[in-house]
C-alpha positions in Angstrom: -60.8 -37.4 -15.0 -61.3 -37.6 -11.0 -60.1 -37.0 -7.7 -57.6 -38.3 -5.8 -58.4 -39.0 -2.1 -55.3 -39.4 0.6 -57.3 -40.8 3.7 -56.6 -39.5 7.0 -57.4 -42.3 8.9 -59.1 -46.1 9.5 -61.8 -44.4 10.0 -62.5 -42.3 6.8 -61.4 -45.3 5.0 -64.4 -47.5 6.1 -66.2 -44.3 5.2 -65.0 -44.3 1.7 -65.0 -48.2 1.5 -68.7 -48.1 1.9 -69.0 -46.5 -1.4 -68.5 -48.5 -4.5 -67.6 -45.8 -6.6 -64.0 -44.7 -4.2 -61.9 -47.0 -5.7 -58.4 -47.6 -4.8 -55.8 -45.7 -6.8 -52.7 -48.1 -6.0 -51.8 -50.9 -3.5 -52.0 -49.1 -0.7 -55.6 -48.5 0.6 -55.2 -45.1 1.8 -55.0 -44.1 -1.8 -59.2 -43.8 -3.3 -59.9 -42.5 -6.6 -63.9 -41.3 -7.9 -64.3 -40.6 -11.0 -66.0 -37.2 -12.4 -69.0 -39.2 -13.9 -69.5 -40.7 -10.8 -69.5 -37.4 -8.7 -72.0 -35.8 -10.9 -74.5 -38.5 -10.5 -74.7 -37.4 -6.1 
């Protein structure tokens, strides 16, 4: 279980890039997943 991110923009992408744990979802980069286990450890 996680969330899905749709990023907005480049810039919210390098954002979320700079985290290991916002992992793509599909192909397409604009897509991020992160994990519940990983949002409890922030």
């Amino acid at each position: 279980m996680g969330v899905i991110l749709d990023v907005l923009d480049q810039g919210a992408l390098a954002f979320y890039q700079s985290f290991e744990f916002f992992l793509p979802l599909t192909d397409s980069p604009m897509k991020r997943f992160v994990s519940m286990a990983s949002i409890e450890t922030l």
